[in-house]
C-alpha positions as CSV (number, residue, x, y, z in Angstrom):
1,X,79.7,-28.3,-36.8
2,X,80.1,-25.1,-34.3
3,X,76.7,-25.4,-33.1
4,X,77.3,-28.8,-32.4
5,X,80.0,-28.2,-30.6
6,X,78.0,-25.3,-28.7
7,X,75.7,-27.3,-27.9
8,X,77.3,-29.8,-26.4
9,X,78.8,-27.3,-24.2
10,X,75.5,-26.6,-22.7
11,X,74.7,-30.2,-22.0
12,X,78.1,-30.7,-20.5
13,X,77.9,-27.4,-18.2
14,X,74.2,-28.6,-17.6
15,X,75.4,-32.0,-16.8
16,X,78.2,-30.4,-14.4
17,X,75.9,-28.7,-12.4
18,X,73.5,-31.4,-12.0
19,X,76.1,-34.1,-11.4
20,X,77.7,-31.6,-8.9
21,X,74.2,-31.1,-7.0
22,X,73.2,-34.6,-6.7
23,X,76.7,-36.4,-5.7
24,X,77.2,-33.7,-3.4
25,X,74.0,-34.0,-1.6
26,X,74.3,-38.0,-1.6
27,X,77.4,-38.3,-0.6
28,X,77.0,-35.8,2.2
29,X,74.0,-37.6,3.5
30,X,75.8,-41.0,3.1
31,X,78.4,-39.8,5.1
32,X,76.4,-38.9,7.6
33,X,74.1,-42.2,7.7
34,X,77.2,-43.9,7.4
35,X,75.7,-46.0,4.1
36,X,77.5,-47.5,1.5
37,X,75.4,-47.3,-1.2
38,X,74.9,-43.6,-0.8
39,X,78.6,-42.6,-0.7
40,X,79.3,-44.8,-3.9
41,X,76.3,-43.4,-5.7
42,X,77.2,-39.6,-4.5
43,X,81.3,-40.2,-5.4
44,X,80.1,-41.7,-8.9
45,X,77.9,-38.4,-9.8
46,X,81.7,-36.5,-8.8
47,X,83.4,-38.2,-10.9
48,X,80.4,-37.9,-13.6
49,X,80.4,-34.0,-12.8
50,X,84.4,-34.3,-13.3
51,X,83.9,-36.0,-16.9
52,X,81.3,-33.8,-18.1
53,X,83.6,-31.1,-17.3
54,X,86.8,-32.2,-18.7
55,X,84.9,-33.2,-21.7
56,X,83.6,-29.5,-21.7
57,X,86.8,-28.2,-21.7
58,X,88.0,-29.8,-24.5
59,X,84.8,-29.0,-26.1
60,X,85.9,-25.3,-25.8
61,X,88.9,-25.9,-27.7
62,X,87.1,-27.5,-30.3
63,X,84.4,-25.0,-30.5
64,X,87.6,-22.0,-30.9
65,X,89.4,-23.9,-33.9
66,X,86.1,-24.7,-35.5
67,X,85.0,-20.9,-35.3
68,X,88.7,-19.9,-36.5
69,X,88.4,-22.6,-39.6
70,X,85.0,-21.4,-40.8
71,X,85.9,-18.0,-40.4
72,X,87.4,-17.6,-44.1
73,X,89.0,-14.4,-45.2
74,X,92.8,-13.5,-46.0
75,X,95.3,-16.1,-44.5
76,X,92.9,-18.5,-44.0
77,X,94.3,-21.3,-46.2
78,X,95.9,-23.6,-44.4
79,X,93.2,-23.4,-41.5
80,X,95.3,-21.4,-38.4
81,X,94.3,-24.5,-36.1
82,X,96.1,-26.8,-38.6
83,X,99.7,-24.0,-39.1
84,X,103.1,-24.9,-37.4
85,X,105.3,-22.1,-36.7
86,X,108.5,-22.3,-39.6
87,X,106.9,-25.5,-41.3
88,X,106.4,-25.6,-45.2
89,X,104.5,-28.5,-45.0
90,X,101.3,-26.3,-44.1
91,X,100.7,-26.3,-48.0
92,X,99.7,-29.9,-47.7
93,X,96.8,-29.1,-45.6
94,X,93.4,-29.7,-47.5
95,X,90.7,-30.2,-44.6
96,X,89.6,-30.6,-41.1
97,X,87.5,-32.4,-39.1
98,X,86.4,-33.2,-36.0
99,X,86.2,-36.6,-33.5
100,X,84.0,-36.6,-30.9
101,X,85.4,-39.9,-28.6
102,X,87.9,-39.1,-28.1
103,X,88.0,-35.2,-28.7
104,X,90.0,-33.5,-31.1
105,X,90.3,-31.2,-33.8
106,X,92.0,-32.9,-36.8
107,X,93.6,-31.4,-39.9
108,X,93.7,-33.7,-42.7
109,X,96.7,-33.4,-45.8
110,X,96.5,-33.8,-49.2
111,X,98.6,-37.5,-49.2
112,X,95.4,-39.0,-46.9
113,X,96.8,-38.6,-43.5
114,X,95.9,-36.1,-40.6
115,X,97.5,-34.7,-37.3
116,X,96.0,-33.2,-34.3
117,X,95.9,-29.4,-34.7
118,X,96.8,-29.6,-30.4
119,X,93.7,-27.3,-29.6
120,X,92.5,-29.9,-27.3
121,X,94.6,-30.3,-24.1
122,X,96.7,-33.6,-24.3
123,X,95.2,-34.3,-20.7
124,X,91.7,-34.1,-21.4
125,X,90.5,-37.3,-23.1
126,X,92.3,-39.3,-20.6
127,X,90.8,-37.6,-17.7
128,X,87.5,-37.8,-18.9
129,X,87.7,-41.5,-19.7
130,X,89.3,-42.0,-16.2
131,X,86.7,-40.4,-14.8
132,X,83.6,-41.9,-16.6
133,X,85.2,-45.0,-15.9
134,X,85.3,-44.3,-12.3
135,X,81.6,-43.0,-12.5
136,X,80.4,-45.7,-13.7
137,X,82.2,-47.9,-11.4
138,X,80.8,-46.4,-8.4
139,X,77.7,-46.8,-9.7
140,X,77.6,-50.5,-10.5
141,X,78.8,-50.8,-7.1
142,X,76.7,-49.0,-5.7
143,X,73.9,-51.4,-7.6
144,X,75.8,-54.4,-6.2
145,X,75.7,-52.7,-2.6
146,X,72.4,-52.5,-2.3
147,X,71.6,-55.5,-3.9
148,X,73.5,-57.4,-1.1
149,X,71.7,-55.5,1.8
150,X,68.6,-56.9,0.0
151,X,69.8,-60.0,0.3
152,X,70.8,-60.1,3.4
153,X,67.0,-58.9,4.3
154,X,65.6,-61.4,2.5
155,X,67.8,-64.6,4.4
156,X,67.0,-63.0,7.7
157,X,63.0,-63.5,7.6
């Protein structure tokens, strides 16, 4: 499960920096050619670059608790992710796991329920949803943009 999380922090600081280079480059050059299409499609890669990178920095969290839990050894039982400061309750702690949409470390007890161990920022699924949202609804309208200027074209022959 750590390399998992490892490495889909690659793919996410890979998808970053390719998000980043393309949206930037579009939307500069839509700017400057004053098209539609080419802003939308450049502001969508943003907010990709902007999801990939939330995502990421959850993924770090993740990747820390993981790493802790596996690491075994004296005091490891209840996993140090899954401990609250002055609680007895920590006894009741038999697992872990982890969920990837939407991201979090959970620690699972011994009556079937689990909690969020809190490694992943409360802020971080929702701004990566916003944001993938928002990516892809630049780019469908984007899609729709340039499918009206084709349009257009085609009714003025």
């Amino acid at each position: 499960m750590f390399y998992m999380s490892l490495l889909l922090l690659v793919v996410c600081a890979v998808a970053v920096v390719g998000f980043l280079g393309y949206g930037g480059q579009t939307f500069a050059g839509g700017l400057r050619r004053q098209s539609l299409p080419e802003v939308l499609r450049g502001g969508a890669a943003i907010a990709a670059a902007v999801a990939a990178g939330a995502y990421g920095w959850g993924l770090l969290g993740v990747s820390g608790a993981v790493m802790q839990a596996q690491d075994g050894g004296t005091g490891s039982a209840p996993v140090q992710a899954c401990r609250t400061p002055g609680q007895q309750a920590d006894g009741q702690v038999t697992g872990y796991h982890v969920d990837w949409v939407p991201l979090g470390f959970v620690c699972e007890t011994s009556d079937g329920g689990s909690h969020g161990s809190g490694d992943v920022p409360a802020y971080v699924n929702p701004v990566a949803f916003g944001a993938g949202l928002a990516a892809a609804g630049g780019a469908v309208c984007s899609a729709y943009a340039v499918e009206l200027r084709a349009r257009q074209r085609q009714r003025n022959r």
